[in-house]
Backbone atoms as SQL, in Angstrom:
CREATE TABLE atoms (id INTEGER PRIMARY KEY, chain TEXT, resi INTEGER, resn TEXT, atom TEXT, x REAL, y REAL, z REAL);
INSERT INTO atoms VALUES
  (1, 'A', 1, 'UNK', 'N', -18.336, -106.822, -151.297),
  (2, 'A', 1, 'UNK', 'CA', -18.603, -107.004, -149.884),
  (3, 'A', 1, 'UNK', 'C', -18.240, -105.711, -149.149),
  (4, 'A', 2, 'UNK', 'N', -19.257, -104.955, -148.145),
  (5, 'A', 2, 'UNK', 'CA', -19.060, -104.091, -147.507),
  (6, 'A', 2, 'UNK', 'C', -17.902, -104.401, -146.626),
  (7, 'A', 3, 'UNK', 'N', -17.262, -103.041, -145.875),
  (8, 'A', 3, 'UNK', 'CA', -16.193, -103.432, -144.580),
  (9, 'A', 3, 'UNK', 'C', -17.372, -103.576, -143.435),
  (10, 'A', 4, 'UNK', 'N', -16.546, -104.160, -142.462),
  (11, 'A', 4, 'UNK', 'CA', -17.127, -104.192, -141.248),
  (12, 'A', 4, 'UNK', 'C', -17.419, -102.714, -140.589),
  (13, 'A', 5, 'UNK', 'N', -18.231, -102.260, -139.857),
  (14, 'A', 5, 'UNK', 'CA', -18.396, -101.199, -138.911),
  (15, 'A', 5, 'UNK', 'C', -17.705, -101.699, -137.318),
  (16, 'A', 6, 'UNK', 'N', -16.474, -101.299, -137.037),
  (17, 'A', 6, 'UNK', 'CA', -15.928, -101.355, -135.871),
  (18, 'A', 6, 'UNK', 'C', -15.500, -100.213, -135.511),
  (19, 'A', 7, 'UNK', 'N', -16.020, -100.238, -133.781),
  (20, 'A', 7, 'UNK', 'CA', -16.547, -99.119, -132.922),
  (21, 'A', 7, 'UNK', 'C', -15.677, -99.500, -131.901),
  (22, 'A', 8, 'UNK', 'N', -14.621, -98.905, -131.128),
  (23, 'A', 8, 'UNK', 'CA', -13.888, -98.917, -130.524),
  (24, 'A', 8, 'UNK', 'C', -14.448, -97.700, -129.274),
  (25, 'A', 9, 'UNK', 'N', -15.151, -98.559, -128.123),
  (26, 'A', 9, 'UNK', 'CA', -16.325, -97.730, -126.976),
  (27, 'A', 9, 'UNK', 'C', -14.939, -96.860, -125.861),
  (28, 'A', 10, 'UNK', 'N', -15.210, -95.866, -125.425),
  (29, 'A', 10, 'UNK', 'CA', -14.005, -95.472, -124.810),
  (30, 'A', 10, 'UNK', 'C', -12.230, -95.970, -124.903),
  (31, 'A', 11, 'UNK', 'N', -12.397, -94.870, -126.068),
  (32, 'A', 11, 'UNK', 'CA', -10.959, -95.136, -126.827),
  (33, 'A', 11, 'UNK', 'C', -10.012, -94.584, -125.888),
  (34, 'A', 12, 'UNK', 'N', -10.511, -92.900, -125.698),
  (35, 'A', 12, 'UNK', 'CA', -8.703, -92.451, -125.415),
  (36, 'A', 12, 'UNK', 'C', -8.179, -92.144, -125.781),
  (37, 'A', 13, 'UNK', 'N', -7.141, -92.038, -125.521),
  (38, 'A', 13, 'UNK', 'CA', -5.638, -91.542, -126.967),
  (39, 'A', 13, 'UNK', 'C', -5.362, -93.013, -127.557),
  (40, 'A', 14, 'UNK', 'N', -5.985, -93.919, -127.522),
  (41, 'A', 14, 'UNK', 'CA', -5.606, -95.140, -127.953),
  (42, 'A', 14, 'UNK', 'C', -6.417, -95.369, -129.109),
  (43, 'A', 15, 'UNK', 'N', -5.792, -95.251, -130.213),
  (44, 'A', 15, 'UNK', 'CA', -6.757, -95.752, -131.432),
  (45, 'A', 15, 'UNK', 'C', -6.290, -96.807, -132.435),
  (46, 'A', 16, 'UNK', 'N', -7.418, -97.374, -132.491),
  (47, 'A', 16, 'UNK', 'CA', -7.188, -98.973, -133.382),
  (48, 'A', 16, 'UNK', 'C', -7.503, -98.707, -134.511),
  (49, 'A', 17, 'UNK', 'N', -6.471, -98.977, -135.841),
  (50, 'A', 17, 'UNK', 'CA', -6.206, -98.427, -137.196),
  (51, 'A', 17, 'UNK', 'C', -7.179, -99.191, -137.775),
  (52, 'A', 18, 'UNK', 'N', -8.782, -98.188, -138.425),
  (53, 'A', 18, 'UNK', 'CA', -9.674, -98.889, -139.040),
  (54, 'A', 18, 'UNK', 'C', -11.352, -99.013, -137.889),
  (55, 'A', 19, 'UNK', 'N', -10.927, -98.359, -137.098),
  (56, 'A', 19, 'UNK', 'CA', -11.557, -98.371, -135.908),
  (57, 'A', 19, 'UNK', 'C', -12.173, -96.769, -136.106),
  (58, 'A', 20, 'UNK', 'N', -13.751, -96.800, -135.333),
  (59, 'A', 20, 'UNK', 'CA', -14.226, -95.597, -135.034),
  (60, 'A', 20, 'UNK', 'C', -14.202, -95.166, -133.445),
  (61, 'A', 21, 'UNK', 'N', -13.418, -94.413, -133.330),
  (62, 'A', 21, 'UNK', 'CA', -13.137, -94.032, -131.824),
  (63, 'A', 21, 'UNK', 'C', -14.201, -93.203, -131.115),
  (64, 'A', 22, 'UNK', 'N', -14.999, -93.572, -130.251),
  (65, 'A', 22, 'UNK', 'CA', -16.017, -92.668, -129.299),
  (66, 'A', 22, 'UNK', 'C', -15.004, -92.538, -128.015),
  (67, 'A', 23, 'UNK', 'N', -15.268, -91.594, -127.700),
  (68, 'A', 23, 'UNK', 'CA', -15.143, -90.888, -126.016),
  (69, 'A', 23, 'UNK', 'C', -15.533, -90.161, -125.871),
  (70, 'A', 24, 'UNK', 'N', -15.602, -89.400, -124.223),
  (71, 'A', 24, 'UNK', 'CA', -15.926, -88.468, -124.163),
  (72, 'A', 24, 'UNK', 'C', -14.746, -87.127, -124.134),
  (73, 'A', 25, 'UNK', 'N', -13.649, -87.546, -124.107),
  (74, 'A', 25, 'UNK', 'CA', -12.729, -86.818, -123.995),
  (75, 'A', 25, 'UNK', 'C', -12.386, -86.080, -125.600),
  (76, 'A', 26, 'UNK', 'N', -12.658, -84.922, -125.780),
  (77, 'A', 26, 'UNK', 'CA', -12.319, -84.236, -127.043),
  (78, 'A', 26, 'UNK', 'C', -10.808, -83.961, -127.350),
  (79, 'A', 27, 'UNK', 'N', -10.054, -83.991, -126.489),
  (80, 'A', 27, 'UNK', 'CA', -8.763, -83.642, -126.493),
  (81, 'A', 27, 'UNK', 'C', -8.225, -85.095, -127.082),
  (82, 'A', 28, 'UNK', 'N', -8.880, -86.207, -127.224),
  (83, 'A', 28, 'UNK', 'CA', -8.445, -87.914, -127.557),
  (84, 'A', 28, 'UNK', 'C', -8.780, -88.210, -128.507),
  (85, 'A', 29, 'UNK', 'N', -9.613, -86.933, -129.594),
  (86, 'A', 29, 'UNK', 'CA', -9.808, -86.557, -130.962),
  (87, 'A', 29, 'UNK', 'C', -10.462, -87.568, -131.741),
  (88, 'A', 30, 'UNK', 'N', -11.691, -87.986, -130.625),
  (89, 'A', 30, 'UNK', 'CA', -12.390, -89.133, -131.285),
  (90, 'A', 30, 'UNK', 'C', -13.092, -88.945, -132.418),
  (91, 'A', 31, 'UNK', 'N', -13.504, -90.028, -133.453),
  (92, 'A', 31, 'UNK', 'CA', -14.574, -89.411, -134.681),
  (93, 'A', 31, 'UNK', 'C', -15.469, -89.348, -133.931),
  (94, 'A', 32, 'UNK', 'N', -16.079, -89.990, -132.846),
  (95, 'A', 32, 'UNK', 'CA', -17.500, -89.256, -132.270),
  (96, 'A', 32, 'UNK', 'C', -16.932, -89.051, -130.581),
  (97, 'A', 33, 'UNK', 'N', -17.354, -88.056, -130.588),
  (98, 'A', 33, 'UNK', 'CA', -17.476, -87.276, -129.170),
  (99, 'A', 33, 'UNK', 'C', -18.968, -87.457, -128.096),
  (100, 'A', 34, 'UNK', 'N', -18.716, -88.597, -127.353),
  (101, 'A', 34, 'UNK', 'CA', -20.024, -88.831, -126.643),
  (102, 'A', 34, 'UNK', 'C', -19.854, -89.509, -125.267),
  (103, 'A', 35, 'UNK', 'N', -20.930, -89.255, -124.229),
  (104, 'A', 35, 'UNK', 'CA', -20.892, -89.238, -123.099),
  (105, 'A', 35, 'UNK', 'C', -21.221, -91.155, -123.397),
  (106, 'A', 36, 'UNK', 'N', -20.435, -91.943, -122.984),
  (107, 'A', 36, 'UNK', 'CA', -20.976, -93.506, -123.215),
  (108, 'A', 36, 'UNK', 'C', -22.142, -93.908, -121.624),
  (109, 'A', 37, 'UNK', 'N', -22.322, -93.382, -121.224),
  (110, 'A', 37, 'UNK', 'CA', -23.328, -93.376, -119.994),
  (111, 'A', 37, 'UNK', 'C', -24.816, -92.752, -120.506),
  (112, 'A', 38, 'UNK', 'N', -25.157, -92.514, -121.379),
  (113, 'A', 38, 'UNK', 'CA', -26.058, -91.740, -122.119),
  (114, 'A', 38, 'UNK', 'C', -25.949, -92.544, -123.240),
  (115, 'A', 39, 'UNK', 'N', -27.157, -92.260, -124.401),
  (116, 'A', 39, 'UNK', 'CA', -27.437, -92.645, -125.422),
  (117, 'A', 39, 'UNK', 'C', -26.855, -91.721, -126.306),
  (118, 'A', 40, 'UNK', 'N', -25.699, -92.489, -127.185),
  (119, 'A', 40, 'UNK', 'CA', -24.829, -92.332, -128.204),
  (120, 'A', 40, 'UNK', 'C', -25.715, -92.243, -129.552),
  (121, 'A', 41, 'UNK', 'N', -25.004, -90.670, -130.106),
  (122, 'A', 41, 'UNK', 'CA', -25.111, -91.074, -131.025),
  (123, 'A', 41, 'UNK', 'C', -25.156, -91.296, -132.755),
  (124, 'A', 42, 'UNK', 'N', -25.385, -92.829, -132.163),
  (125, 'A', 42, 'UNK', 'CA', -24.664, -93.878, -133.535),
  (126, 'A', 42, 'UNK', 'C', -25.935, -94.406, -133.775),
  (127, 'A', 43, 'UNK', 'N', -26.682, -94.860, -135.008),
  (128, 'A', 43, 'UNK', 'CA', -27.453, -95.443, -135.786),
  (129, 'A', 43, 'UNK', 'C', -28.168, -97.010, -135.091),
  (130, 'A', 44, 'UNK', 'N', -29.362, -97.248, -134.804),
  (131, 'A', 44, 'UNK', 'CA', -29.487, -98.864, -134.233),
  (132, 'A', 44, 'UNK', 'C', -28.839, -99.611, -135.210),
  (133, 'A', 45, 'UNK', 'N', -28.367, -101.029, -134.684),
  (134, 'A', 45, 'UNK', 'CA', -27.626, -102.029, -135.609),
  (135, 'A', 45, 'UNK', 'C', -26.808, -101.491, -136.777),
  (136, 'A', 46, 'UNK', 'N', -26.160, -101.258, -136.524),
  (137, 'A', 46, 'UNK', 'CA', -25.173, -100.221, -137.322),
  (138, 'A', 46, 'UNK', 'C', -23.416, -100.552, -137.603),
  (139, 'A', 47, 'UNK', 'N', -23.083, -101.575, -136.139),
  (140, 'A', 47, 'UNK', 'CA', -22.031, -102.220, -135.885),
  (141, 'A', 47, 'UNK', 'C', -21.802, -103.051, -136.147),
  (142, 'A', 48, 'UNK', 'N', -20.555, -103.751, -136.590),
  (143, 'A', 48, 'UNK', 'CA', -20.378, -105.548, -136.615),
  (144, 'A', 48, 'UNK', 'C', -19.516, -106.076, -135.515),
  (145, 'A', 49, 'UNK', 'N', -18.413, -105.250, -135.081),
  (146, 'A', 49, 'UNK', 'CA', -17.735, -105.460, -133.810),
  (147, 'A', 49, 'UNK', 'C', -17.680, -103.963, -132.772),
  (148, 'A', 50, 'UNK', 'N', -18.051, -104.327, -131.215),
  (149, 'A', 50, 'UNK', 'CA', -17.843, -103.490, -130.785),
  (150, 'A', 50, 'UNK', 'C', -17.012, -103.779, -129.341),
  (151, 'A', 51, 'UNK', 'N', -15.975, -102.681, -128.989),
  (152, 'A', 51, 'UNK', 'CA', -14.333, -103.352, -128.466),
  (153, 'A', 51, 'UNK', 'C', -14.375, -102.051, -127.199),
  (154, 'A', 52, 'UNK', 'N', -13.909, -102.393, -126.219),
  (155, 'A', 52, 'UNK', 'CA', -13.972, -101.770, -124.929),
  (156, 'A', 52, 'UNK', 'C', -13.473, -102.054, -123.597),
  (157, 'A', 53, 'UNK', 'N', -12.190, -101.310, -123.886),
  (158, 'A', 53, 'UNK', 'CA', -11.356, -101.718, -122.666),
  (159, 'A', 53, 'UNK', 'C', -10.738, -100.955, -121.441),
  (160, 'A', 54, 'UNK', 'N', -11.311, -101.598, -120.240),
  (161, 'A', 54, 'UNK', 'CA', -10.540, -100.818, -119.412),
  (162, 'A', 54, 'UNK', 'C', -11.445, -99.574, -118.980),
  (163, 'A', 55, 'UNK', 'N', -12.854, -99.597, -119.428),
  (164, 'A', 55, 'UNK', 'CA', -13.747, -98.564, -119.546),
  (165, 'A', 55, 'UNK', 'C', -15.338, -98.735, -118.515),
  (166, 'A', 56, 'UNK', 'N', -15.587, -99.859, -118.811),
  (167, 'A', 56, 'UNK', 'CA', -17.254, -100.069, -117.811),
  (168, 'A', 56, 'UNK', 'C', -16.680, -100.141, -116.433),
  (169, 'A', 57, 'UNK', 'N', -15.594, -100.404, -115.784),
  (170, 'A', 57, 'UNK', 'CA', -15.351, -100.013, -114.540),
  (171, 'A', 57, 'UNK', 'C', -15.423, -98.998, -113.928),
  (172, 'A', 58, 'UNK', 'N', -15.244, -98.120, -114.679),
  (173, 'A', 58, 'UNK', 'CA', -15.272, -96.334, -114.516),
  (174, 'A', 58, 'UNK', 'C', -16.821, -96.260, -114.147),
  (175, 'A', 59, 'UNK', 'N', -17.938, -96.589, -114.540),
  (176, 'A', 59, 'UNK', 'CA', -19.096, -96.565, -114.696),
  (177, 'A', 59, 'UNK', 'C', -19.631, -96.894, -113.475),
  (178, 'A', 60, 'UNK', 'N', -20.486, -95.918, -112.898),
  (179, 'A', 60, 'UNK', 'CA', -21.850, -96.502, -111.728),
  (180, 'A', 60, 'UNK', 'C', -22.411, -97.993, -112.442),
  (181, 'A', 61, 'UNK', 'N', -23.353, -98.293, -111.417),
  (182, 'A', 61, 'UNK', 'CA', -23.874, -99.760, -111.824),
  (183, 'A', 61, 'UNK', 'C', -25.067, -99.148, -112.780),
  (184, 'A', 62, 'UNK', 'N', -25.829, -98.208, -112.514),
  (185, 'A', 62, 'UNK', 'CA', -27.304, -97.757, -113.951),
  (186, 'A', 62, 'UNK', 'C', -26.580, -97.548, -115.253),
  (187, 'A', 63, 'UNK', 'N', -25.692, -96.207, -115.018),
  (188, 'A', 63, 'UNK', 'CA', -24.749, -96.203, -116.158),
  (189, 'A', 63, 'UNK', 'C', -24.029, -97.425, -116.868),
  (190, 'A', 64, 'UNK', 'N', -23.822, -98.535, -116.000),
  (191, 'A', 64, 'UNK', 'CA', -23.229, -99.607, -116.705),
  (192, 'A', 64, 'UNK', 'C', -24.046, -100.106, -117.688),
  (193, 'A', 65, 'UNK', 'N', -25.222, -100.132, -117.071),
  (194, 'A', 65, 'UNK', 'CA', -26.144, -100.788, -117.840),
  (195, 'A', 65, 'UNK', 'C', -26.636, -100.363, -118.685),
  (196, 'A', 66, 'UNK', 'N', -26.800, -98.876, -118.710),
  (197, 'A', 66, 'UNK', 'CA', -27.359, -98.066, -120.039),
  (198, 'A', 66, 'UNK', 'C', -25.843, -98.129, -121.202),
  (199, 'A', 67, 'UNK', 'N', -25.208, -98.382, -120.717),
  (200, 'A', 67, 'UNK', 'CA', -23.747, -98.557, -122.054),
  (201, 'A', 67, 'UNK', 'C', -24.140, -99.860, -122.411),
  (202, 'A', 68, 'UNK', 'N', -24.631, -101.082, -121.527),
  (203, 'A', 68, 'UNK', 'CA', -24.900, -102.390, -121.895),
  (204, 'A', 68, 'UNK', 'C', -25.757, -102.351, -123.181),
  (205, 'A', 69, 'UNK', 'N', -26.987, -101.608, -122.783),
  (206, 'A', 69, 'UNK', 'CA', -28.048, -101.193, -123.314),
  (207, 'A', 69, 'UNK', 'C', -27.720, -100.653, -124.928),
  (208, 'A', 70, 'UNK', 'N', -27.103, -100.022, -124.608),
  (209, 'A', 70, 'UNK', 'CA', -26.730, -99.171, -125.733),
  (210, 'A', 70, 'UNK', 'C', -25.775, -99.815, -126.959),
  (211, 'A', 71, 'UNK', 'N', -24.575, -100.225, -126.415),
  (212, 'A', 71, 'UNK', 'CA', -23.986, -101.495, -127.302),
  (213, 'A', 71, 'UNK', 'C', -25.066, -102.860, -127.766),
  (214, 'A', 72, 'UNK', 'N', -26.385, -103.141, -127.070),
  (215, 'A', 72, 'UNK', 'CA', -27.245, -104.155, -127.707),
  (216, 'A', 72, 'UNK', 'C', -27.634, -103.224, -128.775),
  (217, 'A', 73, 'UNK', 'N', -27.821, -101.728, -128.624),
  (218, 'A', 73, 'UNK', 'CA', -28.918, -101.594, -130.032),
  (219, 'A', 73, 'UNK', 'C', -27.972, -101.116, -131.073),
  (220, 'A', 74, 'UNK', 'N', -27.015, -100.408, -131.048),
  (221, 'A', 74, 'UNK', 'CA', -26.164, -100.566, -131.829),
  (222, 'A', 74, 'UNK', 'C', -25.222, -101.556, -133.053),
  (223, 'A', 75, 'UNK', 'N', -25.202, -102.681, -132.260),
  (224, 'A', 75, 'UNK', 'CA', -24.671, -103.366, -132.227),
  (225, 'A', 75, 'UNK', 'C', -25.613, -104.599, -133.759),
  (226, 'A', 76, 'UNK', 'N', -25.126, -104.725, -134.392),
  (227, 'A', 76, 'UNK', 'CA', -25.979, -105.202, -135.629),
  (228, 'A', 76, 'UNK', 'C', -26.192, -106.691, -135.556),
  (229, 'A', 77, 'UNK', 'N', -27.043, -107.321, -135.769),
  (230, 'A', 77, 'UNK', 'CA', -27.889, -108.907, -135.159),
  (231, 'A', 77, 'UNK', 'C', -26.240, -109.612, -135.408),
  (232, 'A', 78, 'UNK', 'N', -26.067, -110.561, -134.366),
  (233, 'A', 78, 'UNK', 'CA', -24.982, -111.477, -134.848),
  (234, 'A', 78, 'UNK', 'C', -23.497, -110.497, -134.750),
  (235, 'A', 79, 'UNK', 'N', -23.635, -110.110, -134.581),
  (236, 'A', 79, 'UNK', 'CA', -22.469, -108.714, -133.959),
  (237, 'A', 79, 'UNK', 'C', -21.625, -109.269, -133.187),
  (238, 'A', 80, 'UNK', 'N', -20.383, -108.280, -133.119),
  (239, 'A', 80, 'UNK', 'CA', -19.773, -109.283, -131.735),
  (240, 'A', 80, 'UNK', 'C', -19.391, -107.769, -130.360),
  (241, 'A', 81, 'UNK', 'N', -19.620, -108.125, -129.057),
  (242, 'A', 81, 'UNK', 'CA', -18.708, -106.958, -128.626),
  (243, 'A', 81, 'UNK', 'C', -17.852, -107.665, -127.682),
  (244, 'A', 82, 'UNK', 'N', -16.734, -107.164, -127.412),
  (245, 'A', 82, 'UNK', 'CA', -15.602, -107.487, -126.540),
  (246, 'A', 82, 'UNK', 'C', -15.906, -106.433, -125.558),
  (247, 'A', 83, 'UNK', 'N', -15.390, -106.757, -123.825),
  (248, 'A', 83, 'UNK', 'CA', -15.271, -105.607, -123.123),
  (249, 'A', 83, 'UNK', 'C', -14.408, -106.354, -122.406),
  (250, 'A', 84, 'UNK', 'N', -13.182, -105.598, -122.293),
  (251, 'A', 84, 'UNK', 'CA', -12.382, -106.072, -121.131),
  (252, 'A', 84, 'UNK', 'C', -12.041, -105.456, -119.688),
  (253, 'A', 85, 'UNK', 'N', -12.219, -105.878, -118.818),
  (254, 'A', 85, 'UNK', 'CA', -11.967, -105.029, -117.894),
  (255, 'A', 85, 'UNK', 'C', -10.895, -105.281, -116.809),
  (256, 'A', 86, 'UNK', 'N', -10.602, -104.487, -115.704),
  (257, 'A', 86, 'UNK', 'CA', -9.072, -105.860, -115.112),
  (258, 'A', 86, 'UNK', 'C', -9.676, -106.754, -114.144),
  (259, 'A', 87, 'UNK', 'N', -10.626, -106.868, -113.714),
  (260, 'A', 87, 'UNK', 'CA', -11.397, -108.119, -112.620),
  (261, 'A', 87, 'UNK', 'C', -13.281, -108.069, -112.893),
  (262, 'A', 88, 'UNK', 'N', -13.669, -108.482, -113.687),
  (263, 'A', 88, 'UNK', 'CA', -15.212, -108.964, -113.931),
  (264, 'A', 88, 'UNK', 'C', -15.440, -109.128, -112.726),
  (265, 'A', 89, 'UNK', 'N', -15.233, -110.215, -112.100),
  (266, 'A', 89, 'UNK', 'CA', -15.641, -110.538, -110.934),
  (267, 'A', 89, 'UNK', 'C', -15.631, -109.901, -109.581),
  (268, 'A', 90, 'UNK', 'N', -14.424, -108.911, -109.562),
  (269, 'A', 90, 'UNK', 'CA', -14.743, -108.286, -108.403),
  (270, 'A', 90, 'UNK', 'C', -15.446, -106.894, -108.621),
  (271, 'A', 91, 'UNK', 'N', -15.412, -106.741, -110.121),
  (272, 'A', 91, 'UNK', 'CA', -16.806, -105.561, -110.279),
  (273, 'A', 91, 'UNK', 'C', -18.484, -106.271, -109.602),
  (274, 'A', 92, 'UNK', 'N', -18.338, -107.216, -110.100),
  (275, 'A', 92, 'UNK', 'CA', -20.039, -108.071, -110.013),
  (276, 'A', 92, 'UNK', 'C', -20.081, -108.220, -108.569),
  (277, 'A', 93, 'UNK', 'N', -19.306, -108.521, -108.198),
  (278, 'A', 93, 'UNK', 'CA', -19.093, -108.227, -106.014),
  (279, 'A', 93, 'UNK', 'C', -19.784, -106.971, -105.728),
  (280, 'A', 94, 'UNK', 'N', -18.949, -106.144, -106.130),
  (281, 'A', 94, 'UNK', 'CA', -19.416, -104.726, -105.520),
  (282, 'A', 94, 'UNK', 'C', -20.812, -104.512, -105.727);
């Protein structure tokens, strides 16, 4: 049985052991270095979990959606992604 592909979307200096870290920050010594507002890139369906915290708030509302966008194609059929952020709801207000 293969491992899972888990993609950890605007890491940071925060890295999850077993995890592939994207950011854009090079100094946070991610395995991939990429603008997450833009098309990443990582392989279509390629992922089995993809984890993101504390990060789509930072984001304009187009940009949100092109990261939305972008975690669907990535993201391998039956996939899972987590995004946490500190108020869903008062992002969806604005």
């Amino acid at each position: 049985m293969s491992e899972k592909v888990k993609i950890n979307l605007g890491s940071g200096h925060w890295k999850l052991p077993g995890w592939i870290s994207v950011d854009l920050d090079a100094s946070s010594l991610p395995e991939v270095c990429a603008n997450l507002a833009k098309r990443l890139p990582i392989k279509c369906g390629s992922a089995d979990l993809l984890y993101s915290e504390d990060f789509i708030d930072q984001l304009e509302l187009e940009d949100a959606r092109t990261f939305l966008r972008e975690c669907h194609r990535i993201l391998k059929p039956g996939g899972v992604v987590r995004i946490l952020t500190p108020d869903l709801e008062r992002l969806a207000q604005l």
